[in-house]
C-alpha positions as CSV (number, residue, x, y, z in Angstrom):
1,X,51.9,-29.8,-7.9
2,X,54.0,-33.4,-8.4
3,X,56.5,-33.7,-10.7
4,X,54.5,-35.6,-12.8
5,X,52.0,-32.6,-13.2
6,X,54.8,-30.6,-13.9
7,X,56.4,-32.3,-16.2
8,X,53.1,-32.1,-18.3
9,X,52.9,-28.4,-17.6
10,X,56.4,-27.7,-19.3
11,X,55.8,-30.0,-22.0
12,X,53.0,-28.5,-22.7
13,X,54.6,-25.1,-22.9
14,X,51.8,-24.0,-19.6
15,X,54.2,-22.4,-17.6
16,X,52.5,-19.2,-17.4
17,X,49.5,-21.1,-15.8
18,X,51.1,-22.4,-13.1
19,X,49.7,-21.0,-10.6
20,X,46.3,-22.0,-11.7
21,X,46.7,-25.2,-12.7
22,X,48.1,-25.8,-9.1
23,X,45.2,-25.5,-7.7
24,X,43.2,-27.7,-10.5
25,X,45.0,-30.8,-9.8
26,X,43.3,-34.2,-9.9
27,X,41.1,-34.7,-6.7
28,X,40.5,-31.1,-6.0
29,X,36.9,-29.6,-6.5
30,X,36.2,-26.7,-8.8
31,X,33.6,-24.7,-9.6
32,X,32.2,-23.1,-12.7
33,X,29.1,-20.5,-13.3
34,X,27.5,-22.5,-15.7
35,X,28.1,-26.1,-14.5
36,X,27.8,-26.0,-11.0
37,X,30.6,-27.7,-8.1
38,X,32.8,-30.2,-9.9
39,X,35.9,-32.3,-9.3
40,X,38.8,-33.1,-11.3
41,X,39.5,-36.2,-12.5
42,X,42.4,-36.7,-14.3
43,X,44.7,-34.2,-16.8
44,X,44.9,-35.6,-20.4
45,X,48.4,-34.4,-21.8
46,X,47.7,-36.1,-25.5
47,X,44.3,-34.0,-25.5
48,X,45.6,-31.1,-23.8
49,X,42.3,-31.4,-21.9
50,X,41.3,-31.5,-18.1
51,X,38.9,-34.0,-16.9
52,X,36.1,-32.7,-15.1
53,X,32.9,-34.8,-13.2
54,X,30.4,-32.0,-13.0
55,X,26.7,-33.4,-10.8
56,X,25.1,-34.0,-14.2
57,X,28.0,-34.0,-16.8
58,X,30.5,-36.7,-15.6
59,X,33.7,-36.7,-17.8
60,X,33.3,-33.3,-19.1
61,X,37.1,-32.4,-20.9
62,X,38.0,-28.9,-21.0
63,X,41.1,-27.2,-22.6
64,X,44.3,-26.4,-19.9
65,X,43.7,-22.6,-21.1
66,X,40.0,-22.5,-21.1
67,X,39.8,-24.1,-17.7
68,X,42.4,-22.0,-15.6
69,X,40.4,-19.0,-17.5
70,X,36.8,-20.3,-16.4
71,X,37.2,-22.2,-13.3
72,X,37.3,-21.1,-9.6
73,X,39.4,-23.7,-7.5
74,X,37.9,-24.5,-4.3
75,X,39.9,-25.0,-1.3
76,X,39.9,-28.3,0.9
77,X,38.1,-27.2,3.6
78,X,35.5,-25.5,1.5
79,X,31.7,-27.1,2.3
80,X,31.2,-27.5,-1.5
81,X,34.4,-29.8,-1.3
82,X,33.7,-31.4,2.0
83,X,30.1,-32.2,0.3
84,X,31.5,-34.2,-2.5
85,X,34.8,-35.8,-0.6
86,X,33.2,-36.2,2.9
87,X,29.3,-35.5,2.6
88,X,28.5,-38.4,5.9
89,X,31.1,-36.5,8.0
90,X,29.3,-33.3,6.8
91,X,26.0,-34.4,7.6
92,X,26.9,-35.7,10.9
93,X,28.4,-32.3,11.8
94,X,25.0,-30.8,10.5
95,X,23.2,-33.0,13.0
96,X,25.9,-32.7,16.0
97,X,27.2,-29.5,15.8
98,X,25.2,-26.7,13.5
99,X,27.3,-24.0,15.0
100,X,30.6,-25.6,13.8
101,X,29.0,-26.2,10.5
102,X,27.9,-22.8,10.4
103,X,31.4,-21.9,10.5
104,X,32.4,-23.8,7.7
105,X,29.8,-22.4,5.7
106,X,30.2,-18.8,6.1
107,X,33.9,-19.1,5.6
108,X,33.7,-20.6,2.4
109,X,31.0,-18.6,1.6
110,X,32.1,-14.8,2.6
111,X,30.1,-12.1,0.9
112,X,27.3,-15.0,-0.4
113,X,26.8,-15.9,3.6
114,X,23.1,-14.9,3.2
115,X,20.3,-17.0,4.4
116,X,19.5,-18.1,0.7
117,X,22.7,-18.8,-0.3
118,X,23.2,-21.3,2.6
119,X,19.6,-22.9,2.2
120,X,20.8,-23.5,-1.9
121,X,24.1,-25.1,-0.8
122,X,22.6,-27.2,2.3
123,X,19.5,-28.4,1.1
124,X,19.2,-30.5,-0.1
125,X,22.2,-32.6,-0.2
126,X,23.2,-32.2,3.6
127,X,19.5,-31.2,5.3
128,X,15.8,-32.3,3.5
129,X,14.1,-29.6,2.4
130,X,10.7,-31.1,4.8
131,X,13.1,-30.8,7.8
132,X,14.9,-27.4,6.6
133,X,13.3,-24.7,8.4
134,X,13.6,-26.7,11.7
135,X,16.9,-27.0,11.4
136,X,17.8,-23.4,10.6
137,X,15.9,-22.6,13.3
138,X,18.0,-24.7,15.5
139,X,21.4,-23.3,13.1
140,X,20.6,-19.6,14.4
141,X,20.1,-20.3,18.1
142,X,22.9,-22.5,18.3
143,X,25.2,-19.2,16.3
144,X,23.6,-16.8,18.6
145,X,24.9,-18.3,21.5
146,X,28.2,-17.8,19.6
147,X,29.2,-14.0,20.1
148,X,31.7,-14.7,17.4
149,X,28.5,-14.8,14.8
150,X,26.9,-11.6,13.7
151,X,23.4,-12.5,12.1
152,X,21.7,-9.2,10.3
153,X,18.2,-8.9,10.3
154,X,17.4,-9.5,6.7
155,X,17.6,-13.1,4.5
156,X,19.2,-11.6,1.6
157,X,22.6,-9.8,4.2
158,X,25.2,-11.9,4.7
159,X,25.8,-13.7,8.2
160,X,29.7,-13.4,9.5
161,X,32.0,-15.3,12.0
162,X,35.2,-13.7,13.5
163,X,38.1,-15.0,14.9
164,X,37.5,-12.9,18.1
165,X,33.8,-11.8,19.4
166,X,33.5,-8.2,18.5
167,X,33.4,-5.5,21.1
168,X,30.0,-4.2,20.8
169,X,29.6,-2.5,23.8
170,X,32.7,-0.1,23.0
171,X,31.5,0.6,19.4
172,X,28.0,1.4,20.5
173,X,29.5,3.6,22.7
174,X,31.8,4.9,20.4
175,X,29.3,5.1,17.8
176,X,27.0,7.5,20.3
177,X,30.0,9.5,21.5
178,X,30.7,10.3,18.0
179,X,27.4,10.9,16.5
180,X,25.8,14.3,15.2
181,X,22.2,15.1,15.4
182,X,19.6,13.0,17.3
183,X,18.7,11.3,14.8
184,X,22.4,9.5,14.4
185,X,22.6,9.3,18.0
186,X,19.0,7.8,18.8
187,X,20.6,4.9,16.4
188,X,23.8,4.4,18.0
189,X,21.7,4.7,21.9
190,X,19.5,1.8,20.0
191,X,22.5,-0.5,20.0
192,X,23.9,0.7,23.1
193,X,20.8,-0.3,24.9
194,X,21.7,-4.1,24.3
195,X,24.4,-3.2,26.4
196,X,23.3,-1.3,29.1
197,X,23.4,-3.6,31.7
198,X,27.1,-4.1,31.5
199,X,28.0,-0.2,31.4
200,X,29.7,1.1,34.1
201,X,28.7,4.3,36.1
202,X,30.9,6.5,34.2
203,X,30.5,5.7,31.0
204,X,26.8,5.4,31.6
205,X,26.8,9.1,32.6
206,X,28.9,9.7,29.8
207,X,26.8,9.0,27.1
208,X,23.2,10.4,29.0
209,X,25.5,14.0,29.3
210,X,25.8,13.7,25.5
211,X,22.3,12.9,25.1
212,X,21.0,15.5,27.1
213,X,22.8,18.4,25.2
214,X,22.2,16.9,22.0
215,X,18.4,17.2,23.0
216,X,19.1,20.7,24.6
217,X,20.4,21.7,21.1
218,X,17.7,20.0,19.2
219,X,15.6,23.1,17.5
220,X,11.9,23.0,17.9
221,X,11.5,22.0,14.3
222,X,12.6,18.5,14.6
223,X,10.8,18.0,17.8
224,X,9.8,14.7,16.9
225,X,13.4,13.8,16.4
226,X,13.9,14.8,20.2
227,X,11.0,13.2,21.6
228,X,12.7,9.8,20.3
229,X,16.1,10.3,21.4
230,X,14.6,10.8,24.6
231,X,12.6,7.5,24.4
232,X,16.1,6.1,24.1
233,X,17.5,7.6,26.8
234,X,14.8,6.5,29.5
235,X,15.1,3.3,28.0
236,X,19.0,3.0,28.1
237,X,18.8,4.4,31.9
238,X,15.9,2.3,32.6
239,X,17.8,-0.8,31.0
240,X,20.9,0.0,32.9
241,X,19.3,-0.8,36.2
242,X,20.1,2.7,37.8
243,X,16.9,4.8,37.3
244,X,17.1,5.8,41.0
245,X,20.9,7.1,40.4
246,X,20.1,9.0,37.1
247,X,16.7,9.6,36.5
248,X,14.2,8.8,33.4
249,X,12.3,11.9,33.0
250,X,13.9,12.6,29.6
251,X,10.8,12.4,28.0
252,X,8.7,14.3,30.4
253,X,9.2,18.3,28.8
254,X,7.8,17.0,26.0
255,X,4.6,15.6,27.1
256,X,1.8,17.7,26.0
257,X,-0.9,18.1,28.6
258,X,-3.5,18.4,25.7
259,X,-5.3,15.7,24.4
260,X,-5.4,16.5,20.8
261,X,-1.8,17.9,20.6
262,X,-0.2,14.7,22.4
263,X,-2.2,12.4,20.0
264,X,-0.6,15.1,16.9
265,X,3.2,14.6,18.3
266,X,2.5,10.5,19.4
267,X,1.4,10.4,16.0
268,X,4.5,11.6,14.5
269,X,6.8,8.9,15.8
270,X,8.0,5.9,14.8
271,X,5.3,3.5,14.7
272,X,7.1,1.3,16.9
273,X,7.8,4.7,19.5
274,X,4.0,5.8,19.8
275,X,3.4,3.1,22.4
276,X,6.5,3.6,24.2
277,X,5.6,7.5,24.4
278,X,1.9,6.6,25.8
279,X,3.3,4.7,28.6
280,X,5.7,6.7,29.8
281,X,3.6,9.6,30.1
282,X,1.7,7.5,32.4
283,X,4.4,6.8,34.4
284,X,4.4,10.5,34.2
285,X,0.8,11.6,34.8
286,X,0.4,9.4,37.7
287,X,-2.9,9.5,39.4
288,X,-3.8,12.2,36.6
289,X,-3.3,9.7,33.7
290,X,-7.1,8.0,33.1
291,X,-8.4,11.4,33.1
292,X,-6.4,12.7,30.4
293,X,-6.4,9.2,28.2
294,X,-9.9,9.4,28.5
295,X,-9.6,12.6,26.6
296,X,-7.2,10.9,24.1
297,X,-9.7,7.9,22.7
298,X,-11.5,10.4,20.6
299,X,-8.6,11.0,18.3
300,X,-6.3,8.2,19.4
301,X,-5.2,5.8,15.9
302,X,-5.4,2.1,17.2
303,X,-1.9,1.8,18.6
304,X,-2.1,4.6,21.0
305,X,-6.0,3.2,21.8
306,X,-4.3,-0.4,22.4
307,X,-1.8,1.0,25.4
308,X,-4.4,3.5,26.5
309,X,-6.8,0.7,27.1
310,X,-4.0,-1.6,28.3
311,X,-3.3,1.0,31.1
312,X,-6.9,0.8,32.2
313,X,-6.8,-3.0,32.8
314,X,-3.8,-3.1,34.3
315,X,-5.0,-1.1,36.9
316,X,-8.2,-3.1,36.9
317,X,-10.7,-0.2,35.5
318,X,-12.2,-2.1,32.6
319,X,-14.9,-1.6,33.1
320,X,-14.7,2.4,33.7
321,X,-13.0,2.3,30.2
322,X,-15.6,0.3,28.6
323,X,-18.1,2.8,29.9
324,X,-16.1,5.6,28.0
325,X,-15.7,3.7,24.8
326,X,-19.2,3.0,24.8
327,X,-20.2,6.0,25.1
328,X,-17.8,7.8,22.2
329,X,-19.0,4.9,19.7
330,X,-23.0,6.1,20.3
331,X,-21.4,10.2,19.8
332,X,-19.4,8.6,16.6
333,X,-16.3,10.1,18.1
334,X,-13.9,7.6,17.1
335,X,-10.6,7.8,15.1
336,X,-10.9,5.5,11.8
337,X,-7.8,3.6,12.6
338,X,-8.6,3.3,16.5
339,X,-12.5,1.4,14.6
340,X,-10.6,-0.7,12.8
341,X,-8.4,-2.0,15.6
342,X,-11.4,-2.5,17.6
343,X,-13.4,-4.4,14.6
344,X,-10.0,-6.8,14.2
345,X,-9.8,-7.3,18.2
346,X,-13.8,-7.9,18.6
347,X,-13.6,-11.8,19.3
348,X,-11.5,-10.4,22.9
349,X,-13.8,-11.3,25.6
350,X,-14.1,-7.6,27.3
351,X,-14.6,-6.1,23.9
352,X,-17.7,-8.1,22.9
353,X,-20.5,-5.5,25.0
354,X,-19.1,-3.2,22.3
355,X,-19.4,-5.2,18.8
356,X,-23.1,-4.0,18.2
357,X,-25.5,-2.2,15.6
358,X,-24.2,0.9,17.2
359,X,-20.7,0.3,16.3
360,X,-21.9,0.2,12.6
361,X,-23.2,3.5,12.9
362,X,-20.0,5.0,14.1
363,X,-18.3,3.3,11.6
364,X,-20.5,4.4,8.6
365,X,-20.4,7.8,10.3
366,X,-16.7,8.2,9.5
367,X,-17.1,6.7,6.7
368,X,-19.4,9.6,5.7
369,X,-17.4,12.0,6.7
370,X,-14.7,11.0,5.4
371,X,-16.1,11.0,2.1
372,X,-18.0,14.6,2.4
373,X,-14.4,16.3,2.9
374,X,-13.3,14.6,-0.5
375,X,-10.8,12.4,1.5
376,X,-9.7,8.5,1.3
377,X,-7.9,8.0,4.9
378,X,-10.8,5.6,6.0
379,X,-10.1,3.7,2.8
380,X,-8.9,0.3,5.0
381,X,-11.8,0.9,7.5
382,X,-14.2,0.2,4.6
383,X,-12.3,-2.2,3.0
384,X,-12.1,-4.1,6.0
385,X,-16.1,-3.7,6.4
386,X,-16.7,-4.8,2.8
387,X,-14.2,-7.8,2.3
388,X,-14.6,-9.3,6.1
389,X,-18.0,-10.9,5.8
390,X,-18.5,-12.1,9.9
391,X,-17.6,-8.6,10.9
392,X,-20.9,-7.8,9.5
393,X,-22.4,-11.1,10.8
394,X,-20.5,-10.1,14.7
395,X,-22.4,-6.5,14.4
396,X,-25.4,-7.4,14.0
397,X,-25.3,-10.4,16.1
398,X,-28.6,-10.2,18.8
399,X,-30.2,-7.1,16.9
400,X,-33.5,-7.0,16.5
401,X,-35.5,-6.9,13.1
402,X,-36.6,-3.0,12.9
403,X,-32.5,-2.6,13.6
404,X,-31.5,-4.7,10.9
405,X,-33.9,-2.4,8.6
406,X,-32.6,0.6,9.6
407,X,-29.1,-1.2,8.7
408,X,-30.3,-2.0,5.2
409,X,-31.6,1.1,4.6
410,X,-28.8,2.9,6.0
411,X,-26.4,1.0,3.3
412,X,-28.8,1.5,0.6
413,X,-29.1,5.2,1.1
414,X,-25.5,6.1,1.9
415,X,-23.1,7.4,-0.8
416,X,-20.0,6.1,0.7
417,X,-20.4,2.6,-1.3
418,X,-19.6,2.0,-4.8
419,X,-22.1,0.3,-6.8
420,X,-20.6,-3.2,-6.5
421,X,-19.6,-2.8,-2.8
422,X,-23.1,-1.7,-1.8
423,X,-24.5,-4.9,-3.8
424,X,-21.5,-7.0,-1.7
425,X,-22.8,-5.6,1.7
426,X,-26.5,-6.3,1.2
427,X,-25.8,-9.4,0.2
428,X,-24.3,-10.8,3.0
429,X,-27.2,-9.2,4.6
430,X,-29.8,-11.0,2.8
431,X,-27.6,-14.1,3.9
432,X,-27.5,-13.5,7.4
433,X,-31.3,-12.2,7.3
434,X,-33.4,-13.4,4.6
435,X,-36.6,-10.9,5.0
436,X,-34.0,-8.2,3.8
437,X,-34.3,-9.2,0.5
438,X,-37.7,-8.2,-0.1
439,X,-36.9,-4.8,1.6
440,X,-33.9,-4.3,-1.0
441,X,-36.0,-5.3,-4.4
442,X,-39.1,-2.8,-3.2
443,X,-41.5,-5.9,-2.1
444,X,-41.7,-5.2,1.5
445,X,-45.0,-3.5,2.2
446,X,-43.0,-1.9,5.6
447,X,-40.3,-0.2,3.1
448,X,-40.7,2.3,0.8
449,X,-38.0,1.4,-1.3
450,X,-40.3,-0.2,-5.0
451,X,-39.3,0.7,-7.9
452,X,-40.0,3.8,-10.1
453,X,-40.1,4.0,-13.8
454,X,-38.4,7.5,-14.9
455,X,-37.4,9.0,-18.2
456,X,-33.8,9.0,-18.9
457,X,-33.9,12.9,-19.2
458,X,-35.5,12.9,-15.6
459,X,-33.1,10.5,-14.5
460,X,-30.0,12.7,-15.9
461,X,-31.2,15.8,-14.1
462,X,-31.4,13.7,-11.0
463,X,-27.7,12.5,-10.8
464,X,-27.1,16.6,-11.8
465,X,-28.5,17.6,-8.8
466,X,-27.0,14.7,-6.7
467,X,-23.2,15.2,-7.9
468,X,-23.8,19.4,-7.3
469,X,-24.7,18.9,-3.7
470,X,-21.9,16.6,-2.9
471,X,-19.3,17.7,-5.0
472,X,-19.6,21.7,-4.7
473,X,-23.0,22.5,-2.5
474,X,-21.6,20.1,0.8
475,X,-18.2,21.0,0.4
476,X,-18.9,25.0,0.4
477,X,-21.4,24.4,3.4
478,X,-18.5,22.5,5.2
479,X,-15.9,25.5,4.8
480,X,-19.0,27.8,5.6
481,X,-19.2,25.5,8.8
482,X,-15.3,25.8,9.4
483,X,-15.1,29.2,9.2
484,X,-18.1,30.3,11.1
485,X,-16.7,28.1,14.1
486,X,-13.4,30.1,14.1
487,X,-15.6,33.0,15.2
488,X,-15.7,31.3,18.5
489,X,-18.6,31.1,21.4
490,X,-21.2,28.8,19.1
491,X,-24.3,29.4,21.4
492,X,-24.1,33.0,20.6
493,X,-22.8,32.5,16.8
494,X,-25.5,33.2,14.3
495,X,-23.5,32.0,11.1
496,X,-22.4,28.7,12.8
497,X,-26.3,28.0,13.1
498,X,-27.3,29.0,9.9
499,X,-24.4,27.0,7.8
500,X,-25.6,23.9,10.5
501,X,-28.5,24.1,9.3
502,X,-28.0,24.2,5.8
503,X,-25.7,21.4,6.4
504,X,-29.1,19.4,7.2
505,X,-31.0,20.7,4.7
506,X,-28.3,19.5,2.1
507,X,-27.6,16.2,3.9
508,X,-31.8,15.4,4.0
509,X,-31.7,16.3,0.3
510,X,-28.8,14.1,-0.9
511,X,-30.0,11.5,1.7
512,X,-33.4,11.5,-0.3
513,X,-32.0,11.6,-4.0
514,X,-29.6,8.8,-3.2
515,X,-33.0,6.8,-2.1
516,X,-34.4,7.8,-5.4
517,X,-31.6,7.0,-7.6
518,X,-31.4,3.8,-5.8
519,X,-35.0,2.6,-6.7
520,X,-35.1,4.6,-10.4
521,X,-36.0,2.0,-13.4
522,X,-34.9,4.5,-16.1
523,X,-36.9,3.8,-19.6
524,X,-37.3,5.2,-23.4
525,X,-41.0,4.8,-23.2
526,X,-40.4,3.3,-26.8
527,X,-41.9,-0.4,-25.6
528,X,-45.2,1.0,-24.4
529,X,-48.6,-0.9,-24.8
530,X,-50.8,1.3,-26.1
531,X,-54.3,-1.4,-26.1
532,X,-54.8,0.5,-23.0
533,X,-53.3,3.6,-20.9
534,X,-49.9,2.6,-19.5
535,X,-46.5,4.4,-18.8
536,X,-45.4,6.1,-22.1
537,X,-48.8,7.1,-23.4
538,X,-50.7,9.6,-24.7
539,X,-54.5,9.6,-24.3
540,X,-57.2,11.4,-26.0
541,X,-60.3,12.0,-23.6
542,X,-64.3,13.5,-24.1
543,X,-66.1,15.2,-21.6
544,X,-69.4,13.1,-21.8
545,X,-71.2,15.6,-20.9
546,X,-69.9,19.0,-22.8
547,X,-68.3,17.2,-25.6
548,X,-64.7,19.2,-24.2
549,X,-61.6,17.5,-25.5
550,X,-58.4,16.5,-23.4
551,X,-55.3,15.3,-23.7
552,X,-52.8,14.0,-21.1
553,X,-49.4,12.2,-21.7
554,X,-48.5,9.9,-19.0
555,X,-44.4,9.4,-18.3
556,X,-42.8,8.7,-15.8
557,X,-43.0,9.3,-12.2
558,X,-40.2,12.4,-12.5
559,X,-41.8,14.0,-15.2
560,X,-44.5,16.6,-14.8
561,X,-45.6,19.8,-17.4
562,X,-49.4,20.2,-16.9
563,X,-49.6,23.4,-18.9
564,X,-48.5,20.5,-21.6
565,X,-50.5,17.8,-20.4
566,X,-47.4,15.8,-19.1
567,X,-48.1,13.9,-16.0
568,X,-46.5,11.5,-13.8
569,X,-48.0,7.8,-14.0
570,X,-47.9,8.4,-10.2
571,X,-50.5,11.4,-10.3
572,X,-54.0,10.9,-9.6
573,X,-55.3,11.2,-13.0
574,X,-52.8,8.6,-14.4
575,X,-54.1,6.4,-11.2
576,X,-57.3,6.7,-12.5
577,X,-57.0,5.9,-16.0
578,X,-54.7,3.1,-15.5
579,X,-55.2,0.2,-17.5
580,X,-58.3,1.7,-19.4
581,X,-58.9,0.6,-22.8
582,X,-60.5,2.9,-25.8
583,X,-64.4,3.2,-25.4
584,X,-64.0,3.1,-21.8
585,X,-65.5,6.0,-19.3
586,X,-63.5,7.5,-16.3
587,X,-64.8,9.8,-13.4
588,X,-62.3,12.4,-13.1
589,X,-61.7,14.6,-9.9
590,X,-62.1,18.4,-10.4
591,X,-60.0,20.8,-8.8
592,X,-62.7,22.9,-6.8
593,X,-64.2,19.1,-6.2
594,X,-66.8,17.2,-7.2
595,X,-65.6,14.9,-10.7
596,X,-66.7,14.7,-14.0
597,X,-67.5,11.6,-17.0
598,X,-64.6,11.4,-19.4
599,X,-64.8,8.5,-22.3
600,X,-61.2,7.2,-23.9
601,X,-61.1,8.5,-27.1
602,X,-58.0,6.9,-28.8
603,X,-54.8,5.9,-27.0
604,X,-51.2,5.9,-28.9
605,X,-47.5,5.8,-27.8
606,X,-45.8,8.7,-26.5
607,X,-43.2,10.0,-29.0
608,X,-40.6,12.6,-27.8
């Protein structure tokens, strides 16, 4: 501070703000959390006040205590300060040099460093936001050829810059060394991999001693734990450049050799580590590998699938693998997540002999499934089918019309759809193949899908019996199913066979009541015309020969009672007298045959 400034401190008795006020002299920049980056002007002794030019409030005057309390001095070199008293150079450096820049900025920024932070403070006034993410893109390469820099993965952690690169190599590892449990060590052999090529023999041998006791000591319980520590350590010895000298088979003890326990372990891991496992236990397997992944597409999820199928093209056997695939979609012996996969990748050229009507099959198939054990894990696989409108379209594509029935009515009969969904689907049916729609509204003389009129009690008992066979009569029969197969030898099992075929019996039943609730037109009977016999009436007849009286109410095409005289519209006798005004005559079949004259008597509406 000049002794002018000072003068005007001990005047105005400011001692004890000294220090403060040092750094708030005229021509330095300030900042304050309301007001932004400012600098100071001037001090104003007669006004006790300090003169401020905040972007947006030039001139502001603030009192010598208030502003020592309030304001953060910046220093010189500080980018906010270099902004306002050099902002050209600034720019220049941002164009020139975004590494030294970059410097600048993460100094004056410490802790805030983060990648919004610097955006806010650079952008716009030193970089356009149109050319922003190109430059920052530039900004990081440029820092990462810097070993001084240390960028974190995430926007919101701060980046740093040291005087001095940091010895990563020795605090990876250190940090392996030194860690308990595989699951702190897998991390620390995660860095240490970055390094690998620059280990030397000792230390390399080192650290794959520690990690094959650590794995030695892993208990069986956290197998999956051990499985990935020793994905890390093939990888850290394969990285390294000395597989010959120390060997990769880390991972090899814990390859199971059956298919449906190796997909349960693969499963287990680390998304990012199920693909890793996959190929190194064909580097295991050798020559026995496409047998046993062949084995593992039943119940492989869609990452396993993806380097399982990978495997077969690199060795040039797509079309052995095609075969295979083929030949689970028609058995319906694919994973949900593997479908899904598949449906996403179906524009790849080697895929397309597989996007068919048979691939909707298997797909509906687990869908089914899925829903007769109660359970939602196909929930994206029929998202994906509903929502994604030229998956339908690619399924379809080159199918011929009695196919794209048995599609329509395969949707309109299955229970896996919600009301709204099912409506979505045919739809886009009806778009792609207009002669649907008649099939779906009960026109189409080749379905038999028209409407019927039932009573609303009829109609209740109905959805009774539908919701008892899928929500207790299937699910029994599947446990039944379950159980009787833990018997073992199925050819000679008695109650496999018999729960099997219940299961039929109970999927043919809901199969049919679903197609009945589909085309039921439920009514009160309360609108009926009674100036001849319709649906909802009740008709008084004469035998025109004996004089014999008869009654018969006709309902709806659920509703029978003929010790009552209730009979379905659909029944021969409703047929008969359909449409029938009073006065007219009617033959009438007789049970033992022949028929007999009835005249209408009198016709009125049926009243429950």
């Amino acid at each position: 501070m000049d002794s002018d400034l000072q003068q005007i401190v001990e005047t105005l008795q400011l001692t004890h703000l000294t220090p403060k006020l040092e750094q708030l002299t005229p021509g330095n920049c300030c900042e304050h959390r309301s007001w932004g980056i400012g600098k100071i002007r001037e001090w104003d002794p007669i006004g006790r006040k300090v003169i401020i030019d905040f972007a947006g409030k030039a001139g502001h005057a603030m009192d010598f205590e208030y502003a020592a309390a309030s304001l953060t001095p910046l220093a010189a070199d500080h980018i906010e300060t270099q902004k306002i008293n050099a902002a050209d150079a600034v720019k220049k450096l941002a164009a020139e040099d975004p590494a030294q820049l970059m410097r600048v900025v993460t100094r004056s920024l410490g802790r805030q460093a983060n990648a919004v932070k610097i955006q806010a403070v650079l952008s716009p006034d030193v970089v356009g936001e149109a050319d922003w993410k190109k430059w920052w893109d530039g900004a990081k390469r440029a820092m990462k050829k810097d070993a001084r820099f240390v960028i974190p993965g995430k926007r919101t952690e701060a980046i740093q810059f040291f005087d001095v690169a940091p010895d990563y190599k020795e605090e990876a590892f250190s940090a392996v060394i030194q860690a308990v449990g595989p699951k702190a060590e897998l991390a620390a052999v995660e860095q240490l991999v970055k390094h690998a090529k620059v280990l030397d023999e000792a230390a390399l041998q080192n650290v794959i001693n520690d990690i094959d006791q650590t794995i030695a000591k892993t208990p069986s319980s956290q197998i999956v734990a051990a499985v990935e520590l020793a994905l890390g350590r093939d990888e850290l010895v394969r990285e390294s450049g000395r597989e010959a000298q120390f060997g990769a088979a880390g991972i090899s003890r814990f390859v199971p050799r059956e298919a449906r326990a190796f997909v349960a372990l693969a499963e287990q891991l680390a998304a990012g580590r199920q693909g890793k496992f996959v190929e190194r236990a064909a580097e295991i397997l050798q020559e026995r590998w496409h047998g046993f992944a062949a084995e593992l597409l039943p119940y492989a999820n869609g990452r396993i699938a993806e380097v399982v199928i990978a495997s077969y093209k690199r060795d040039q056997r797509v079309g052995e693998i095609l075969e295979v695939l083929g030949r689970l979609i028609r058995e319906r012996k694919l994973h949900y997540d593997f479908l899904i996969w598949l449906a996403k990748n179906r524009k790849v050229a080697e895929f397309r002999p597989l996007i068919n009507v048979q691939l909707f099959y298997a797909i509906l198939s687990v869908l089914e499934l899925d829903t007769l054990e109660g359970s939602r894990k196909s929930g994206r696989l029929q998202d994906l089918l509903i929502s994604n409108k030229e998956l339908m379209k690619d399924l379809l594509e080159g199918a011929r019309e009695d196919e794209v029935r048995d599609v329509t009515r395969a949707i309109m009969l299955s229970p896996v759809f919600e009301e709204l969904d099912k409506r979505s689907l045919l739809a886009t049916l009806v778009k792609l193949y207009p002669f649907v729609q008649a099939m779906i509204i009960g026109q189409d003389s080749k379905s038999d899908a028209a409407p019927l009129v039932v009573s609303l009690d009829s109609l209740t008992k109905r959805k009774a019996e539908l919701d008892d066979i899928i929500s207790r009569k299937i699910p029994e029969n599947t446990r039944d199913i379950a159980v009787a197969r833990s018997y073992g030898d199925l050819r000679e099992n008695s109650e496999f066979k018999a729960a099997k075929e219940m299961q039929a019996v109970l999927l043919r039943r809901r199969a049919e009541l679903e197609a009945l609730l589909l085309r039921a037109q439920p009514t009160d009977f309360k609108a009926a015309d009674t100036s001849a016999v319709n649906i909802g009436t009740v008709v008084e007849l004469a035998d025109t020969a004996s004089g014999e009286r008869l009654s018969y109410t006709i309902l709806g095409a659920w509703d029978s009672a003929p010790d009552q005289g209730i009979v379905s519209y659909l029944a021969s006798v409703a047929q008969v007298l359909h449409k029938k005004a009073v006065g007219d005559t009617a033959d009438l079949m007789l049970d033992g045959g022949g028929q007999r004259q009835v005249r209408i008597e009198s016709i009125r509406a049926y009243n429950p």
